[in-house]
N, C-alpha and C positions, 0 to 999 in steps of 0.2 A: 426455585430458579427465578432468574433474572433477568432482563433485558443490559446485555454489558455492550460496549464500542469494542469493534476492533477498530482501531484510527492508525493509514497509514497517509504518507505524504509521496506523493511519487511522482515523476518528470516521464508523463507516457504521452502518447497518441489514446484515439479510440480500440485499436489493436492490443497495447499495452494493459489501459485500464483491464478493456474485457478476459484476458489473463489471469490479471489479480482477482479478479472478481470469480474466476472459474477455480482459483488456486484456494480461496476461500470456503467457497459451498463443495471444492474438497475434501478440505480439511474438516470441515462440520459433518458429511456425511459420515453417519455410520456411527458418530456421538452422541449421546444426550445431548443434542441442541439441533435448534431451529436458529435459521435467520425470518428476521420479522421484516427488514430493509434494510434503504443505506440511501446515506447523502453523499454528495460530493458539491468540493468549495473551489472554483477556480478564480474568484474574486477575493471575498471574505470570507473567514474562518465564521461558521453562524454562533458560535458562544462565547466571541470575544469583538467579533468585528476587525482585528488583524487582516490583515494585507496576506493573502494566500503566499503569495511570492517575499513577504520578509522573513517569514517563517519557513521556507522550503528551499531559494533559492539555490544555496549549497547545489542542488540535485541536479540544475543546470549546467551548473560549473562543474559537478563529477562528469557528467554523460558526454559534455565539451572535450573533456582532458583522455576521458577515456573515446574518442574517435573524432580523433583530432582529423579535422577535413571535411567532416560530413556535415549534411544539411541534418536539424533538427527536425524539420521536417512539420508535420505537426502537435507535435508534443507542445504539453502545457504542464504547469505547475498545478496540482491539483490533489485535494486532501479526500481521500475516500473512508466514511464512517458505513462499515457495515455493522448493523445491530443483532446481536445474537443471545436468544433466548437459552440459557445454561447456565451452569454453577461457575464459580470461581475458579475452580479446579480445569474444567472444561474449558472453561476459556482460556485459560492458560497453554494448555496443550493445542488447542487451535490455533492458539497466536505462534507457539513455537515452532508446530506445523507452517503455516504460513511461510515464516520468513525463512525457516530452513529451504524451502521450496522456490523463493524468490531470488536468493540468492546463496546456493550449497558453499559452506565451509570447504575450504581446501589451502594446501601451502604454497599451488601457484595461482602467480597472479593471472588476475581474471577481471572480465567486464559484467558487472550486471546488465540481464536484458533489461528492465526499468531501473534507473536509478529511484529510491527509496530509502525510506528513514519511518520508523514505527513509533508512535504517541502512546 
């Protein structure tokens, strides 16, 4: 086993992040894995130096279109690496866990509670 990223990008407040962060060690519990930590980038991306916001933006402009009128409030643009010690295999089914969880497949339209996009 490994130390792999889950790396998501997502347009939240501190309410939103803690969410994903809970939708996570989720997903882990109960699996061959451990999380070891996690960063988050609301500036610079830290392995490239990238502009948090040229890479994510998108995620504004979805959360805009989807509630058209409202205040953002305090949400920011922000790239959250959680590190999870597990196999390949494993982290795969965490990550699919995750995002099935973030935002559930269905044929009506709908609003994500964090807009997000997964690296």
């Amino acid at each position: 086993m490994r130390t792999r990223d889950l790396r998501f990008g997502l347009y939240a407040d501190g309410e939103g992040l803690a969410w994903v962060r809970e939708l996570v060690a989720a997903a882990v519990d109960g699996r061959r894995a451990r999380i070891t930590g996690e960063t988050h980038s609301t500036d610079t991306l830290p392995h490239s130096g990238m502009p948090t916001a040229e890479l994510y933006d998108h995620l504004a402009e979805q959360w805009a279109l989807e509630h058209p009128g409202q205040n953002s409030g305090a949400r920011q643009l922000i790239e959250l690496r959680v590190h999870v010690k597990c196999s390949l295999r494993t982290w795969r089914a965490v990550r699919k866990t995750v995002i099935a969880a973030m935002c559930p497949a269905g044929t009506t339209p709908h609003a994500c509670r964090v807009p997000w996009m997964a690296g």
